[in-house]
C-alpha positions in Angstrom: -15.2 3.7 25.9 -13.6 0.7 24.1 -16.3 -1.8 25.0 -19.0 0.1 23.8 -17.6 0.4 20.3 -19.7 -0.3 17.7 -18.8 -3.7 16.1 -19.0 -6.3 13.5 -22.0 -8.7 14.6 -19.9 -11.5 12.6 -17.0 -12.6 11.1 -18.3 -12.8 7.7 -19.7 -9.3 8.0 -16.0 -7.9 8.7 -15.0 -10.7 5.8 -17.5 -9.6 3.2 -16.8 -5.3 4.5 -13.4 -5.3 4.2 -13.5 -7.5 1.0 -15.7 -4.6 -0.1 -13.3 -1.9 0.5 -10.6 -4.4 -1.7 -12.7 -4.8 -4.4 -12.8 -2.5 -6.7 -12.1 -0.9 -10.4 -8.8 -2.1 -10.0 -9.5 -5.6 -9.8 -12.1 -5.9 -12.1 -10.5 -4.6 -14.9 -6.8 -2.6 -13.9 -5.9 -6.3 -12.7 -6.7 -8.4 -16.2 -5.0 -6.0 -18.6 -2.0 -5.4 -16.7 -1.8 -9.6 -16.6 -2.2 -9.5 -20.4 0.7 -6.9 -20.9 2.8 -8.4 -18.2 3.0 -12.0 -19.2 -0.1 -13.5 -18.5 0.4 -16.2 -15.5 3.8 -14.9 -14.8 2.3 -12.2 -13.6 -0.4 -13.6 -11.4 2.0 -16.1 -9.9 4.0 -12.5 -9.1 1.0 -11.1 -7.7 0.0 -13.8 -5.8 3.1 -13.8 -4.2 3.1 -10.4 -3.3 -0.1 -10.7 -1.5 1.2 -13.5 0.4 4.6 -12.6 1.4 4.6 -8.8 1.7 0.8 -7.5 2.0 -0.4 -10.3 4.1 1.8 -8.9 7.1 1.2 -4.9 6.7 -2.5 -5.9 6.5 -2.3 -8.0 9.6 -0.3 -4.9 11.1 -3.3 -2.7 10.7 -6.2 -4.9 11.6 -4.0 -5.9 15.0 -3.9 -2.0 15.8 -7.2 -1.2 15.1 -8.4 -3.7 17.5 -6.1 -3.3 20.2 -6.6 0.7 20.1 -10.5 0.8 19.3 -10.1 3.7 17.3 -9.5 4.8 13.6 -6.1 5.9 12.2 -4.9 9.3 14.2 -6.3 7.9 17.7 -4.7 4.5 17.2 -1.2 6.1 16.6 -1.8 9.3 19.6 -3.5 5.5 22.3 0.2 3.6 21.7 2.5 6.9 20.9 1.1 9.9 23.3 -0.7 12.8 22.3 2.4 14.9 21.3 4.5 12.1 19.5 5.7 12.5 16.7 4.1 9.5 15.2 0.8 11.5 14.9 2.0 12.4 11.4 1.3 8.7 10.4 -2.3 8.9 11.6 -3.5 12.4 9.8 -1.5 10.7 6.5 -3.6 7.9 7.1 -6.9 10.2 7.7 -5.9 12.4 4.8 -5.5 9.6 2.6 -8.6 8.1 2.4 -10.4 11.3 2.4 -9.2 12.3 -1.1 -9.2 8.8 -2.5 -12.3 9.2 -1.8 -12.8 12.1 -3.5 -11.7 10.6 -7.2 -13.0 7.4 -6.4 -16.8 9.5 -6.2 -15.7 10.9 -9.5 -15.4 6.9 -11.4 -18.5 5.6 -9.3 -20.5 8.8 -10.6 -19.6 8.1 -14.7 -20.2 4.1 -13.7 -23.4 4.9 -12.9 -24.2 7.5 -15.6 -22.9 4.5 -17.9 -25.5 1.5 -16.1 -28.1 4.4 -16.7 -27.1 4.3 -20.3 -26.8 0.4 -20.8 -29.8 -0.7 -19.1 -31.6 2.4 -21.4 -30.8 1.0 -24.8 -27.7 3.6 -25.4 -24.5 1.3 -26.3 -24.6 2.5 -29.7 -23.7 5.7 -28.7 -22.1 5.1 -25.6 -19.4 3.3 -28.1 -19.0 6.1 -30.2 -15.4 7.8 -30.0 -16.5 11.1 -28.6 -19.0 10.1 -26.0 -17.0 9.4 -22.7 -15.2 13.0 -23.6 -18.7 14.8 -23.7 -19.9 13.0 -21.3 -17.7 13.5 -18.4 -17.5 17.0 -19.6 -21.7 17.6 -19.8 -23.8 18.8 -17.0 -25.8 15.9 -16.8 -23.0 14.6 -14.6 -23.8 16.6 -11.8 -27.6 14.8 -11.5 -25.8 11.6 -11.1 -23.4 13.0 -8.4 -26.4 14.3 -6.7 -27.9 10.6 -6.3 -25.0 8.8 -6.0 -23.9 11.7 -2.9 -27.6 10.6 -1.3 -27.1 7.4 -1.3 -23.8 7.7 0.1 -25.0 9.2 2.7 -27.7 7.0 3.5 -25.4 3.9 3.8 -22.4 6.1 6.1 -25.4 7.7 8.3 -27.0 4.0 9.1 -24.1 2.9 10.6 -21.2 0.0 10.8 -23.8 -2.6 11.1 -27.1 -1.4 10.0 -25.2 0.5 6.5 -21.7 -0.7 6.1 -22.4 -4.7 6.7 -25.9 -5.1 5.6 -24.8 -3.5 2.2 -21.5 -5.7 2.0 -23.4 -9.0 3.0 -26.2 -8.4 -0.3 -24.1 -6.5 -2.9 -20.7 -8.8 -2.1 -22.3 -12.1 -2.5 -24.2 -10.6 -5.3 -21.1 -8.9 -7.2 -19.4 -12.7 -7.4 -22.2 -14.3 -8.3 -23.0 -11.6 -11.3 -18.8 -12.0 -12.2 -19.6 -16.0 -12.2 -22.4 -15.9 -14.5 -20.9 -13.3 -16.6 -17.6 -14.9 -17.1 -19.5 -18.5 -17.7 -21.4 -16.4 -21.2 -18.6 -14.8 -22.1 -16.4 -18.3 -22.2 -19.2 -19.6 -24.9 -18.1 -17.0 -27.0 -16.3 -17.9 -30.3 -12.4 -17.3 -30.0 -13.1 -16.8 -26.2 -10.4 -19.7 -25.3 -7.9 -17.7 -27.0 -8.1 -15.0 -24.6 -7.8 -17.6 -21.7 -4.8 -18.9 -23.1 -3.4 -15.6 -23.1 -4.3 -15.5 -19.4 -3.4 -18.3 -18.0 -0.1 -19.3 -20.1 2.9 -17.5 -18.2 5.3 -15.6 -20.6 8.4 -14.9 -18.6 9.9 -13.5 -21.1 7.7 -10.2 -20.5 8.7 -10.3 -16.8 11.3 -7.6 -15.6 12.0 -5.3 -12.7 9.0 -2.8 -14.0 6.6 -5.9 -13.8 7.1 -6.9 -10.8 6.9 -3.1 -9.2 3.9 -3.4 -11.1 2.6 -6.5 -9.6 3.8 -5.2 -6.4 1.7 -2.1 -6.7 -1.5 -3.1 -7.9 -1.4 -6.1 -4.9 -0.6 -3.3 -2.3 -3.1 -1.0 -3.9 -5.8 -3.8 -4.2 -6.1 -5.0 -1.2 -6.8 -1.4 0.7 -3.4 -1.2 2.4 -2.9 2.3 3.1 -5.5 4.1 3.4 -6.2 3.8 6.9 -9.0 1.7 6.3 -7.8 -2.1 7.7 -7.1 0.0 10.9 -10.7 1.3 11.1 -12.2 -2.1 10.3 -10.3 -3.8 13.1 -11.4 -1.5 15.8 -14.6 -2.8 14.6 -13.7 -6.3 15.0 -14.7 -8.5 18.0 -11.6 -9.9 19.9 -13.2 -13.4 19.7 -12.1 -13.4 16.1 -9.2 -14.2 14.9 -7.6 -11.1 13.2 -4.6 -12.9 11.0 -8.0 -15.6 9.9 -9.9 -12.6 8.5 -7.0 -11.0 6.6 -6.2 -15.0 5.2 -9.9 -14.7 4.0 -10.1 -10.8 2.6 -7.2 -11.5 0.4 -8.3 -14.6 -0.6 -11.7 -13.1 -1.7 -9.7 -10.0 -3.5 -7.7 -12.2 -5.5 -10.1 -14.7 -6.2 -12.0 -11.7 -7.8 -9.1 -10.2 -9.5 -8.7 -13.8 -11.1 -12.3 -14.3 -12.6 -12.1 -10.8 -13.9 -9.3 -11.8 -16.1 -11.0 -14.9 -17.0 -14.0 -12.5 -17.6 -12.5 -9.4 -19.9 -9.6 -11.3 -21.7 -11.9 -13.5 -23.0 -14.3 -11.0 -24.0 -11.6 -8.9 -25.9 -10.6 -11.8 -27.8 -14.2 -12.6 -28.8 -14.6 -9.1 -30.4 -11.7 -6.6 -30.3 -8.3 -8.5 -29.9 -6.7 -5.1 -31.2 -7.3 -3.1 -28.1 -4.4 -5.3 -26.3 -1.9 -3.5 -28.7 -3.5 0.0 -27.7 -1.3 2.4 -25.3 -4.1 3.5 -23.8 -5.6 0.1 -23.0 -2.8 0.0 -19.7 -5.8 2.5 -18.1 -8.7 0.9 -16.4 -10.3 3.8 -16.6 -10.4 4.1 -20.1 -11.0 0.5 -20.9 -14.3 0.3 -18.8 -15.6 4.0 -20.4 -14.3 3.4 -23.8 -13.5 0.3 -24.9 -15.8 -2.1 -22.8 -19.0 -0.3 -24.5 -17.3 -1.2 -28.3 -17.1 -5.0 -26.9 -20.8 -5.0 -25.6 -22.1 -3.3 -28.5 -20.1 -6.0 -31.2 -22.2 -8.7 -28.9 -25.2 -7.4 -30.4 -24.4 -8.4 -33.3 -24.2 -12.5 -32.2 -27.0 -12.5 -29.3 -29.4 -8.9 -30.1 -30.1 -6.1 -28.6 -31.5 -7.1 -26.1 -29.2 -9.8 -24.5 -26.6 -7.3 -25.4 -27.8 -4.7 -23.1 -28.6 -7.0 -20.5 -24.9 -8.0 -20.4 -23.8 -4.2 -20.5 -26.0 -3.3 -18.2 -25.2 -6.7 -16.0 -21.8 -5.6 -15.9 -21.7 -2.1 -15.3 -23.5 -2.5 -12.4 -21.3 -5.3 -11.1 -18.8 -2.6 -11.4 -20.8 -0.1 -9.9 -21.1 -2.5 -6.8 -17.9 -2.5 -6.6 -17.1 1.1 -6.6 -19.7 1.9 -3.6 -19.0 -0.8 -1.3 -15.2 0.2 -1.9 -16.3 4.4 -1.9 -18.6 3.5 1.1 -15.6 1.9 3.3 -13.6 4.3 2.6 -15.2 7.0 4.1 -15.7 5.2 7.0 -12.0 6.4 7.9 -12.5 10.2 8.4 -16.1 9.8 9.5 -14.9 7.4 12.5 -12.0 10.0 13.4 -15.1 12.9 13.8 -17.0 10.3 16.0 -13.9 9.8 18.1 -11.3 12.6 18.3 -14.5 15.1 17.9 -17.1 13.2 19.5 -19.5 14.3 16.9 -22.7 12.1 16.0 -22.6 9.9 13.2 -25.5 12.6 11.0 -23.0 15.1 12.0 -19.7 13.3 10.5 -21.2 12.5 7.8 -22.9 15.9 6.7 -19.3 17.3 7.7 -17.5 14.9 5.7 -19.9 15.5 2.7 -19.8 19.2 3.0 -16.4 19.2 2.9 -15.7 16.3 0.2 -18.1 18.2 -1.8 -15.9 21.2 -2.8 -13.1 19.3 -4.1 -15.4 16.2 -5.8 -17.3 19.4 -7.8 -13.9 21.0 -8.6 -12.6 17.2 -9.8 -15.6 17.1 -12.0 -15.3 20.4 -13.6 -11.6 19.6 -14.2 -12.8 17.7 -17.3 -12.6 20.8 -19.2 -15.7 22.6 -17.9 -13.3 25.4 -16.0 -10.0 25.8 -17.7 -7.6 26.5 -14.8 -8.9 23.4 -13.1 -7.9 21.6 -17.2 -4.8 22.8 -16.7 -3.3 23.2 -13.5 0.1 22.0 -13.0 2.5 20.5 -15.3 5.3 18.2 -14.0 6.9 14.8 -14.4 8.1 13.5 -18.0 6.2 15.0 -20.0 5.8 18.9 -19.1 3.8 19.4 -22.3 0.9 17.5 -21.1 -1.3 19.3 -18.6 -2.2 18.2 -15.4 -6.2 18.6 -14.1 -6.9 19.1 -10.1 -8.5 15.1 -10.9 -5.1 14.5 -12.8 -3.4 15.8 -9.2 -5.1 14.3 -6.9 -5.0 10.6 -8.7 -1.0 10.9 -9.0 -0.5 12.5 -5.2 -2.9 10.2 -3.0 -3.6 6.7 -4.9 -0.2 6.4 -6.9 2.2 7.9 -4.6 1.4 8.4 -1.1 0.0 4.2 -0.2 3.5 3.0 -0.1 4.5 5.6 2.4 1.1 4.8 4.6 2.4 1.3 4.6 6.1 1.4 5.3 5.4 3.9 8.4 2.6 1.4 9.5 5.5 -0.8 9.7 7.6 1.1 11.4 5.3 1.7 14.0 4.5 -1.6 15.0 7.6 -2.4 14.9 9.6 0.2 16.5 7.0 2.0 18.9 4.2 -0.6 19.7 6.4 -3.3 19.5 6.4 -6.9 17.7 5.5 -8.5 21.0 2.2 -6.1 21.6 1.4 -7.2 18.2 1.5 -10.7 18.6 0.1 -10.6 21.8 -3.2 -9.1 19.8 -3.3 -11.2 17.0 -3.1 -14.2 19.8 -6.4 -12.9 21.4 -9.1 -15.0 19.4 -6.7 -17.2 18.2 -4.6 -19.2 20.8 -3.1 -21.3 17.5 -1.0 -17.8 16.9 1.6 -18.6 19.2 4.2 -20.1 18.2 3.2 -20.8 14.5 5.5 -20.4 11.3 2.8 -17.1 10.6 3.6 -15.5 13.4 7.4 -15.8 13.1 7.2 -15.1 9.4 5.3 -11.9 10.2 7.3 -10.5 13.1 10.6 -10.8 10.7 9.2 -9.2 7.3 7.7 -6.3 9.0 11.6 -5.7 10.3 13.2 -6.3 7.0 12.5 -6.5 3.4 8.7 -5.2 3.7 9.8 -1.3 4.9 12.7 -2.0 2.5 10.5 -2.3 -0.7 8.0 -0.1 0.4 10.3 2.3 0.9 11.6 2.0 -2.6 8.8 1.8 -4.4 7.4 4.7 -2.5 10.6 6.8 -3.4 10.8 5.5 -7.3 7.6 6.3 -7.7 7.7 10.0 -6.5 11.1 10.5 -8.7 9.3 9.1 -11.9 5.6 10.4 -11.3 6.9 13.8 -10.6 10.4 14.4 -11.8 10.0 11.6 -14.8 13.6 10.0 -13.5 13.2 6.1 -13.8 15.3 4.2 -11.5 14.5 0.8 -13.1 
């Protein structure tokens, strides 16, 4: 029954929980180098304005349903649309989702931690050496780290919403910003460090065209969780004497405000030691900056402040990463595991040894896709470049983080829209917060989620497929 959901016991809890789920690789380093290739300011004054105008009102879409429903993605969909609707195809896409992000997103948070292990250890040395990330990912000594990181996974999912999911968001959230602070405060004390925020805070427009702002548009949508079935999940966890549109005000506030000091964090830092990776093609990949390049930039810092300071600072901010990439790995999961709780009525031990045993094949086949097994190296070949193989991680990364979002989104719109109705929505968002009615937000919202937000998620959905997979650009 509804009322004996499990919930948030607080409104910072949900704050800091959903904020965790935002937070990620994406904003702490993805975000500062596409601003640095994208014109600087131009583009955060883009991005900001995406977050405003178009992902404020899909995420205040899902959060509304959630609550109203009490359940995760597929049983908020089958509560409004019937068992046998048709609209049952948005809630497994929304439970599928999340489950093979997941899956990658184990992948990164398992090398981030190999990589802390290595910082705090004395290794930056050869942690910056060109070959190591290659034999790294590649080496069986990844499979130890899986092993702990999979424990303590577990752990946190099996102790609950409250006891697992909040308690970890309400230390590591409050402890991730404060780590960015102090780190971004050293790294500004560095020589040439103003250069690099120049570089990020001075707009050039003249960089900005139709691919930057899909850019902008994507890494916002991506960024703040939207999607993944995940803001649905969170609201059915969300008491009804909070204000739903308040919390999502605050969650993207948080996300950006993180995405911001990480710019003012790595630019800087580049600048300081390697201003040539900026002119690098391979620099446009968070990925690659944090395991490749980011080691090069801690290890030229030992040669201002030692060895020691310079593996404190490595160490310092690989585990901020790391931070990140649980609290954001830990939420979602929370997705699939609530759907076994409610359409299976499993325990929560139970959804989350299912979830793992299943996650399991396909996070072991991810990591022996990094040349370990050579069909998994080389598995499918398509897009622009047919030459270049495609590994199962390759697949999975292109299908269900770059590609299928949009689509989550613009059907989330249609939904409210079409089947549960504008008025239902409002009706929700009003419960917990009597201001709703009849402000500009809730007029603003009801009309975008009509229009132009299914509009452009719709096209960027549908220009991404063509160019990821067919390597046609329509822009």
């Amino acid at each position: 029954m509804a009322e004996k959901r499990e919930q948030f016991r607080s409104r910072l809890g949900f704050i800091l929980a959903a904020a965790g789920s935002a937070v990620g690789i994406g904003n702490l380093v993805g975000f500062p180098v596409n601003a640095a290739k994208s014109g600087g300011a131009a583009f955060l004054i883009i991005y900001a304005a995406f977050v405003v105008f178009i992902c404020l009102p899909v995420m205040i879409a899902e959060m509304s349903l959630g609550r109203n429903t009490q359940r995760n993605p597929l049983g908020a969909y089958k509560a409004i649309a019937g068992e046998k609707s048709l609209w049952r195809f948005g809630g497994w896409l929304a439970l599928i989702t999340p489950f093979m992000i997941a899956v990658f997103y184990q992948v990164l948070t398992v090398w981030l931690l190999g990589y802390f292990v290595g910082a705090v250890t004395g290794n930056l040395e050869a942690m910056a050496q060109p070959g190591y990330f290659g034999d790294f990912i590649s080496g069986n000594g990844v499979f130890l780290y899986l092993l702990v990181l999979t424990v303590l996974v577990g752990v946190i999912l099996n102790s609950g919403v409250q006891n697992g999911i909040e308690r970890l968001a309400k230390v590591l959230m409050p402890t991730l910003f404060v780590m960015l602070i102090a780190l971004t405060a050293f790294v500004l004390t560095l020589p040439n460090a103003m250069s690099g925020v120049k570089f990020f805070l001075i707009p050039e427009f003249s960089k900005i065209d139709i691919s930057v702002i899909n850019l902008a548009l994507s890494q916002a949508f991506f960024s703040l969780s939207l999607g993944m079935g995940i803001l649905i999940t969170y609201g059915s966890y969300v008491s009804r004497k909070n204000s739903v549109a308040g919390g999502a005000k605050m969650v993207a506030l948080v996300d950006t405000s993180v995405a911001f000091f990480a710019g003012l964090l790595i630019l800087p830092a580049i600048f300081a030691f390697t201003p040539e990776i900026l002119s690098d093609d391979d620099s446009s990949s968070s990925i690659s900056l944090v395991f490749v390049f980011l080691p090069k930039i801690f290890l030229a810092l030992e040669g201002l402040v030692g060895f020691v300071t310079a593996s404190l600072v490595a160490s310092t901010f690989f585990l901020l990463v790391f931070f990140a990439a649980i609290t954001s790995q830990v939420s979602i999961l929370q997705v699939p595991i609530s759907a076994l709780q409610d359409e299976l009525k499993f325990s929560r031990i139970k959804s989350v040894l299912t979830l793992g045993a299943l996650a399991a094949v396909l996070v072991i086949g991810s990591v022996m896709s990094f040349g370990m097994v050579d069909w998994l190296t080389d598995l499918l070949r398509y897009g622009e470049n047919l030459d270049k193989p495609k590994s199962l991680f390759d697949l999975i990364y292109d299908v269900f983080y770059e590609t299928i979002l949009p689509l989550n989104g613009l059907i989330v719109c249609l939904f409210v829209v079409y089947r549960w109705r504008r008025a239902n929505m409002n009706n929700e968002l009003k419960t917990g917060d009597e201001s709703f009615d009849g402000s500009f937000a809730k007029r603003y919202i009801s009309v975008a989620l009509g229009t132009f937000v299914p509009a452009i998620l719709a096209f960027v959905f549908v220009s991404t497929v063509l160019f990821k997979f067919f390597g046609i650009s329509v822009i």
